[in-house]
C-alpha positions, 0 to 999 in steps of 0.5 A: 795579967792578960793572956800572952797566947792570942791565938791558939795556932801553933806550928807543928814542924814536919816529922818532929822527934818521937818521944820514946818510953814514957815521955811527951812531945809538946810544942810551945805557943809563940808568945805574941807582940801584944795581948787581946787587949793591944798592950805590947809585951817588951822583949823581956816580957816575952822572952821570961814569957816562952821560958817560962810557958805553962801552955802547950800542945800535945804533938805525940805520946811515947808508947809506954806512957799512962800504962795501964799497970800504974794505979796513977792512970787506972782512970785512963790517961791524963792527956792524948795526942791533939790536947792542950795542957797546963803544965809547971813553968820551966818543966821538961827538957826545951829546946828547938826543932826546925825553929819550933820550940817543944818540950819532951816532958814526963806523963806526969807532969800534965796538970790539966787539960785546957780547951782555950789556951787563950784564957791562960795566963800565968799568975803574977802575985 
């Protein structure tokens, strides 16, 4: 399947919730019309698409994440503020800020870091 993030652009709404303790703030790219290539996704698509995102950007880091006390983390932490990430479709808590859809997710679930959301697409078969 191609990429449904055409763009790497997101909307990061003014003053967005603080993650407390060990969680993330991510926000969710806008799954677009069309692919690259010009194919127009139906509505189903790009609904089953933003439910079920895999990509998202790091928009703020709780202040006991990646603590240096847990051996998971002794290389540092697996994600900061400002990255992109590949996470488990359907994980963390959704829901919408000022019609901005973000996810508060555990620190860790991030399964990778990314540096071109747009070559990402999730695997049909």
């Amino acid at each position: 399947m191609t990429s449904v993030y055409s763009t790497a652009e997101v909307k990061i709404p003014e003053n967005p919730p603080k993650p407390k303790g060990y969680h993330l703030l991510i926000v969710m790219p806008k799954v677009q019309d069309a692919t690259k290539g010009g194919v127009y996704l139906p509505t189903t698509t790009k609904t089953r698409e933003d439910v079920a995102s895999i990509v998202g950007k790091v928009v703020d880091v709780g202040e006991d994440a990646y603590p240096n006390s847990d051996r998971r983390f002794e290389n540092g932490p697996w994600c900061e503020k400002g990255d992109w990430v590949l996470i488990s479709k359907y994980s963390g808590h959704r829901f919408e800020y000022d019609n901005v859809e973000m996810r508060l997710l555990n620190d860790d679930a991030i399964l990778a870091t990314l540096d071109d959301p747009t070559k990402v697409s999730r695997a049909t078969t």
